[in-house]
C-alpha positions as CSV (number, residue, x, y, z in Angstrom):
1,X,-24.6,-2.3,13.1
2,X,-21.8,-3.3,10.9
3,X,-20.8,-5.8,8.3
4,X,-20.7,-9.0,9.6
5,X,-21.0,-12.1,7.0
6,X,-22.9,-15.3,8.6
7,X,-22.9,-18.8,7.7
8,X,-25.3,-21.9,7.8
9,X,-24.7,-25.4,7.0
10,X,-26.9,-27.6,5.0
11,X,-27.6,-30.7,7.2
12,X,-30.6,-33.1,6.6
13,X,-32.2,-30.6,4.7
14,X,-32.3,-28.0,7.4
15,X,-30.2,-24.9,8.1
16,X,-27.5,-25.1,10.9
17,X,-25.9,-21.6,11.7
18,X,-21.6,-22.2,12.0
19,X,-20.1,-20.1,14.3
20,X,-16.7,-20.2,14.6
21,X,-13.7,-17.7,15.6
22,X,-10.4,-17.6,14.9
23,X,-9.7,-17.5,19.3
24,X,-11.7,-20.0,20.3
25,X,-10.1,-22.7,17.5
26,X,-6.7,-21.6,18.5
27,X,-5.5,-19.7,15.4
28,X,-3.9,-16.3,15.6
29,X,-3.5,-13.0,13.4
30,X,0.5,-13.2,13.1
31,X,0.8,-17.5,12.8
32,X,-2.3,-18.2,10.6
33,X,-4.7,-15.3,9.3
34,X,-1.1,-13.1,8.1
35,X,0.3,-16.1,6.1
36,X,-2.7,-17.1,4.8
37,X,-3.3,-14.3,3.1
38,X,0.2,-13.8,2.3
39,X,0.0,-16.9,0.3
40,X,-2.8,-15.8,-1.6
41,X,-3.6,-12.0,-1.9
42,X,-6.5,-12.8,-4.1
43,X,-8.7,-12.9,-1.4
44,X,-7.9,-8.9,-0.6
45,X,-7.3,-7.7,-4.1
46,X,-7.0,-9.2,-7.5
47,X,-4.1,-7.3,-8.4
48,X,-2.0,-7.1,-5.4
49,X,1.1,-9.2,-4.3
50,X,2.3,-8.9,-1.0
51,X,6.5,-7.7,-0.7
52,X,6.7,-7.3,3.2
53,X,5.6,-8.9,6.3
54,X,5.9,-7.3,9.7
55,X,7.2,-4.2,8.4
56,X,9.2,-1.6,10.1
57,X,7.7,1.9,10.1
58,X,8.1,5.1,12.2
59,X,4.6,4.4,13.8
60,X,4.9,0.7,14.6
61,X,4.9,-2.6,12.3
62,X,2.5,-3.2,8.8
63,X,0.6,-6.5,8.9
64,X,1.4,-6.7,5.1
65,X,2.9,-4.7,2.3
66,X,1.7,-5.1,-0.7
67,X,2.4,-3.5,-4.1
68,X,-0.4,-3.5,-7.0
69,X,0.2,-3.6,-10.8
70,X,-0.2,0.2,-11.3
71,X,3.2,0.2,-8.8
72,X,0.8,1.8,-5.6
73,X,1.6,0.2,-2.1
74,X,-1.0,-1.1,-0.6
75,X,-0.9,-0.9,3.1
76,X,-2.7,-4.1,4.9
77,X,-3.8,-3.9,8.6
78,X,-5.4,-6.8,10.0
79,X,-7.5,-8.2,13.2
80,X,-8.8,-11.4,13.9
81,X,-12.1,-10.2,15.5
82,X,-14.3,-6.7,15.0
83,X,-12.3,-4.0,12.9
84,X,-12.7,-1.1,15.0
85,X,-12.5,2.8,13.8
86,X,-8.8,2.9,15.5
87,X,-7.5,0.6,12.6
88,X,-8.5,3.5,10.2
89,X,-5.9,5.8,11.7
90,X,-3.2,3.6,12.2
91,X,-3.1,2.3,9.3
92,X,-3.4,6.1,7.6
93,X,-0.1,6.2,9.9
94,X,1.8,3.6,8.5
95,X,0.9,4.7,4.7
96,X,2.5,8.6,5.7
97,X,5.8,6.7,6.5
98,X,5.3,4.6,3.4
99,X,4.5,7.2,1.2
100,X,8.0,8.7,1.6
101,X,9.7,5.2,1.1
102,X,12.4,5.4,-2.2
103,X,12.8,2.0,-4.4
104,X,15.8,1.2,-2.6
105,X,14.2,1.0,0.3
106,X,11.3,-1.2,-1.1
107,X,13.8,-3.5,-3.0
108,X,15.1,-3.9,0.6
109,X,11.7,-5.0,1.7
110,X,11.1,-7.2,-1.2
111,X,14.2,-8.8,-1.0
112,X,14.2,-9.4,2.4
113,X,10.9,-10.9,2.7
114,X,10.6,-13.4,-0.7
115,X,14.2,-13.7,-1.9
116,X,13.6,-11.6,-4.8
117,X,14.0,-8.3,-6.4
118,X,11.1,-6.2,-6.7
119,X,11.2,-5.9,-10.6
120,X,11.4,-10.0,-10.8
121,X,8.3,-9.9,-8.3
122,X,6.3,-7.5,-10.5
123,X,7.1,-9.2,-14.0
124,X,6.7,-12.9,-12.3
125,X,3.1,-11.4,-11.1
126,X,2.1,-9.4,-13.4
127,X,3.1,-10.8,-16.9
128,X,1.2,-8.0,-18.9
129,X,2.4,-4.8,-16.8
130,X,5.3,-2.8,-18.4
131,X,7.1,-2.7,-15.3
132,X,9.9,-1.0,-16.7
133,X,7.4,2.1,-17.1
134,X,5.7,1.9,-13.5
135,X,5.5,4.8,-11.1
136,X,6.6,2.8,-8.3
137,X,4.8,4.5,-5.0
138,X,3.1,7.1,-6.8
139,X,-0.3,6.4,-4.3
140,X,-0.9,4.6,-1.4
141,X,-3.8,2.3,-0.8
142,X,-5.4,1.0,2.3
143,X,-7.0,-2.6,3.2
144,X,-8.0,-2.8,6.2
145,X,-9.3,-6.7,7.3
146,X,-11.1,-8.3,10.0
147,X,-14.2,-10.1,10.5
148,X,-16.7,-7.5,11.4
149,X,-15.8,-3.6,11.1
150,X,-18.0,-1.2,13.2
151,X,-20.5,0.9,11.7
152,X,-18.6,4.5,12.4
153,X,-15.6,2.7,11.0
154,X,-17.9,1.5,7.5
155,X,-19.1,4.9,7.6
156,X,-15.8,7.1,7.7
157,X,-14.4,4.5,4.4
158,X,-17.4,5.2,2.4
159,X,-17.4,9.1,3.4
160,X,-13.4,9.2,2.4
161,X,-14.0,7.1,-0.5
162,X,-17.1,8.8,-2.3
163,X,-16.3,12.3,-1.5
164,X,-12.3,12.6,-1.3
165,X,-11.4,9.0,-4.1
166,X,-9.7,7.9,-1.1
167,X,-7.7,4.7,-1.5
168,X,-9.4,3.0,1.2
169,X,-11.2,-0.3,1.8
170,X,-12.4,-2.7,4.1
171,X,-12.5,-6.5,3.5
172,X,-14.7,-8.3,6.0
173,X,-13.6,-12.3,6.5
174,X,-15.6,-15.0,8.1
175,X,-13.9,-17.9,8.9
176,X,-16.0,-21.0,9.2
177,X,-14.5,-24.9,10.1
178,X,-17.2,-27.7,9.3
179,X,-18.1,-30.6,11.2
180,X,-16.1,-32.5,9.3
181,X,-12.7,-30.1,10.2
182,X,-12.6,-28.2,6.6
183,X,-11.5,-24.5,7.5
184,X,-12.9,-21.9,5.1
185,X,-12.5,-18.4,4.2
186,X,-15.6,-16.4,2.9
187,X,-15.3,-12.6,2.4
188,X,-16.9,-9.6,1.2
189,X,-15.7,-6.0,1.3
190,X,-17.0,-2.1,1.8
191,X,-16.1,-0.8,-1.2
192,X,-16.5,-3.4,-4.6
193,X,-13.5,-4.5,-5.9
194,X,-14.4,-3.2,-9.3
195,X,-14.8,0.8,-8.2
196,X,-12.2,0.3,-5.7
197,X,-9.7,-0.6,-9.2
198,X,-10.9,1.5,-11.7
199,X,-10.7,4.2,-8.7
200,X,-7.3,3.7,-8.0
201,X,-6.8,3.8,-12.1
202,X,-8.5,7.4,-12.3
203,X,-5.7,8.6,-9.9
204,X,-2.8,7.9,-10.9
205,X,-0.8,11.2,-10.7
206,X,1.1,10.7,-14.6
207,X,2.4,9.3,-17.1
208,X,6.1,9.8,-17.8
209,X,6.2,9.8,-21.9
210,X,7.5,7.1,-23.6
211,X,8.7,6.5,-27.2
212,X,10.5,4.0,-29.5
213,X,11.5,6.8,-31.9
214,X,15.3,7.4,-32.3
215,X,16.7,11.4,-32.1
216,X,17.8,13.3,-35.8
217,X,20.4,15.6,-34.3
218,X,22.9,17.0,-36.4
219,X,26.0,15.9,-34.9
220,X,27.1,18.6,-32.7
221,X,23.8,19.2,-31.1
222,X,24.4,15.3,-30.6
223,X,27.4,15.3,-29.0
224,X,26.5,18.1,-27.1
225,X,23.4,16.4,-25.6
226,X,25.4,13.1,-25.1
227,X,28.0,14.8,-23.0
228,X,25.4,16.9,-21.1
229,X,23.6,13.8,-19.9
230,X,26.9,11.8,-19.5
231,X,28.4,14.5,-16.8
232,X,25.2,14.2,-14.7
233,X,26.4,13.4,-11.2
234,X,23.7,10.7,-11.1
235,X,23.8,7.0,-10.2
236,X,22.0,5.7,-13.7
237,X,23.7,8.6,-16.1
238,X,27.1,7.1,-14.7
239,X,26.2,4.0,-15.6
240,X,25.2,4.7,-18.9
241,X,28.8,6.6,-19.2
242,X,31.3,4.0,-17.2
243,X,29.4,1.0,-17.9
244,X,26.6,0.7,-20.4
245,X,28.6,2.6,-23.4
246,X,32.0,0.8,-22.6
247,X,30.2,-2.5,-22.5
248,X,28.7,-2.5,-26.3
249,X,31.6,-0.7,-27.8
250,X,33.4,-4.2,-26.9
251,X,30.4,-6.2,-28.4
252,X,28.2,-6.2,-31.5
253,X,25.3,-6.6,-28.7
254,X,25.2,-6.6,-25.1
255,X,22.2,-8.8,-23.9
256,X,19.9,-7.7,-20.4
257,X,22.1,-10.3,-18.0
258,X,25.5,-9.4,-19.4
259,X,24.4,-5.7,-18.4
260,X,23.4,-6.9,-15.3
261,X,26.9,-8.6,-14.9
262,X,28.7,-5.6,-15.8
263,X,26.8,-3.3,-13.6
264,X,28.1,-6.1,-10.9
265,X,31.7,-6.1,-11.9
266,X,31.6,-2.2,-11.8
267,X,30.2,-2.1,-8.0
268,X,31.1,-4.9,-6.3
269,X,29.0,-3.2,-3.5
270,X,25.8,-3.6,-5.0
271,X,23.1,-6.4,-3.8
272,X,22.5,-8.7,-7.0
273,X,18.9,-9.0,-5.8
274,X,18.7,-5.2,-7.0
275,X,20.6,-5.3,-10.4
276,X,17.2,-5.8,-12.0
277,X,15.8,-2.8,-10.9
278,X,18.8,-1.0,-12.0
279,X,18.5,-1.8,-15.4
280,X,15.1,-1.1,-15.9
281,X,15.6,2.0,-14.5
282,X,18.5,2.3,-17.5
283,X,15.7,1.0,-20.0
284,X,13.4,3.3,-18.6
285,X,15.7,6.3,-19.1
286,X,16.3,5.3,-22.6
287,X,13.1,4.7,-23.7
288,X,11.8,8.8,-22.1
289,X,10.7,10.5,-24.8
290,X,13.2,13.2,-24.1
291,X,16.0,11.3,-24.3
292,X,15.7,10.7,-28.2
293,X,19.0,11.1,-28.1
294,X,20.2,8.1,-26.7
295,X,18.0,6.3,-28.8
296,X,19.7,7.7,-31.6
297,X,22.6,6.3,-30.9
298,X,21.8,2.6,-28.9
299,X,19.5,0.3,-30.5
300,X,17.5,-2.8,-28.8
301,X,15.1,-5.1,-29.2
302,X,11.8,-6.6,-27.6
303,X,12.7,-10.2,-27.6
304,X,10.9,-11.5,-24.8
305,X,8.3,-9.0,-23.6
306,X,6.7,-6.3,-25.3
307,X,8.1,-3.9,-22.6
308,X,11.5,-5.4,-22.2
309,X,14.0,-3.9,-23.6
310,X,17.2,-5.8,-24.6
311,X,20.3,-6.5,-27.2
312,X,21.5,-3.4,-26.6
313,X,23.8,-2.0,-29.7
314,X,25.2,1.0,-30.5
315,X,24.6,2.2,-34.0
316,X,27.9,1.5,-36.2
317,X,27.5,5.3,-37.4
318,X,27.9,6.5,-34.1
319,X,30.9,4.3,-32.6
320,X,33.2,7.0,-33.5
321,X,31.9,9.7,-31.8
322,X,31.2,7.3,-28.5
323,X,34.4,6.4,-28.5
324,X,35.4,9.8,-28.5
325,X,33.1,11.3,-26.0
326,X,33.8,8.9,-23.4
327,X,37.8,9.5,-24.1
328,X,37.0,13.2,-23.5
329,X,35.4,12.1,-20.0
330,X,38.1,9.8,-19.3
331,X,35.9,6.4,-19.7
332,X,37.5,5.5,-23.4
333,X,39.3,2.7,-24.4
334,X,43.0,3.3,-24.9
């Protein structure tokens, strides 16, 4: 038999078993169990938030999508009675698809379901995560959720999870409503909370390195890296090159929202929702450990968060040979 939690109520000193069922008090999966959980995704995971309801895959739609603070999705499957072993591989299903999903499409999701951008839904969430340094989609983890799960089913998680460090887990619910009408939510789940996180810790795939330190190139090994990266046919070296450079040669300092303006003004096309991301995927770029180079030549600051980089300036010794480079690729001032 399989987990299944049960409840009794204290009354006169004795002890009165409460049975109650989602069906029979006339709530549902999609219009009560799926927002309530939305609205709290403590009760599946500590450090989860939930960026998509009802979402769109090539197999069929995801209860819930949530993201944790090491940037892994978290697929959520849910059923309002006995999880059965079926749930297992449809929700394996969904986290294939998901696994192939790009940031873009995610900020879509994020966006789309809670008005905001996925970097302001990680930072608002998770106030000590350097976001700006997150492997967004890296791994995918499974919850799976009901209020019973079948003993093959409890089986096959633990087997995945001891032997293969499966991201996997069950959360079993019981929903109880009192005499006097007070609905509650008890739970437990397969795997403890604890292994399941420091699990999920263990396997993350790497660990892009990151540095503070400013390059020491001689000048032309400087300017030859500069223009290297600056004629990359790639969405963020572009707008290092037509916006980021332009921007502060025009200002002593160019703060995180006036880059997010400018990256607006330069593609009117672009969703404002997803600016964010875009500039900490600048920051993020800048702050590689390969890419000294750029740090020897733009300076910032940490005002706000310890992972946030702002006050972007370009170092007066190197304004010259900006101004030069970018008139070279046709971006200068005239």
């Amino acid at each position: 038999m399989g987990i299944e939690i049960k409840t009794w109520q204290i009354v006169d000193g004795k002890l009165e078993p409460i049975s109650t069922k989602l069906r029979t008090e006339g709530r549902t999966e999609p219009y009560d169990l799926e927002p309530w959980i939305a609205s709290n995704a403590e009760i599946i995971g500590s450090d989860i938030v939930i960026i998509g309801r009802q979402v769109t895959s090539k197999s069929g739609l995801i209860d819930l999508l949530g993201i944790d603070k090491n940037g892994n999705l978290v697929i959520v499957e849910l059923k309002r009675d006995r999880l059965p072993r079926e749930a297992l591989a449809q929700a394996v299903d969904y986290a294939s698809d998901a696994a192939e999903w790009s940031i873009e499409k995610l900020e879509e999701i994020c966006t789309g379901y809670s008005g905001r951008g996925l970097e302001e839904m990680l930072t608002e969430s998770f106030a000590d995560v350097d976001v700006e340094n997150l492997n967004i989609n890296d791994t995918q983890r499974i919850i799976l959720v009901g209020f019973s799960v079948e003993a093959s089913l409890e089986r096959m998680i633990e087997w995945l999870s001891d032997n293969f460090s499966v991201n996997i887990n069950a959360v079993i619910l019981s929903y109880v409503k009192t005499a006097s009408g007070d609905e509650l939510l008890n739970k437990t789940s397969i795997i403890s909370e604890q292994l399941e996180l420091e699990r999920v810790k263990k396997q993350k795939k790497f660990q892009i390195p990151m540095s503070d330190e400013p390059g020491t190139y001689e000048p032309p090994i400087l300017r030859e890296r500069l223009r290297e990266y600056l004629l990359r046919q790639r969405v963020t070296n572009q707008r290092f090159r037509d916006v980021l450079l332009p921007a502060i040669l025009k200002r002593n300092t160019l703060t995180r929202e006036q880059l997010k303006e400018e990256i607006l003004g330069y593609d009117s096309t672009l969703d404002a929702s997803k600016v964010g991301y875009q500039v900490s995927t600048m920051s993020s770029q800048l702050g590689m450990t390969k890419n000294a180079f750029l740090r020897q030549i733009i300076a910032y600051e940490y005002p706000n968060h310890s992972w946030e980089k702002d006050n972007f300036s370009l170092r007066a010794e190197y304004r010259d040979l900006i101004r030069e480079i970018l008139a070279e690729l046709g971006e200068g001032d005239s």
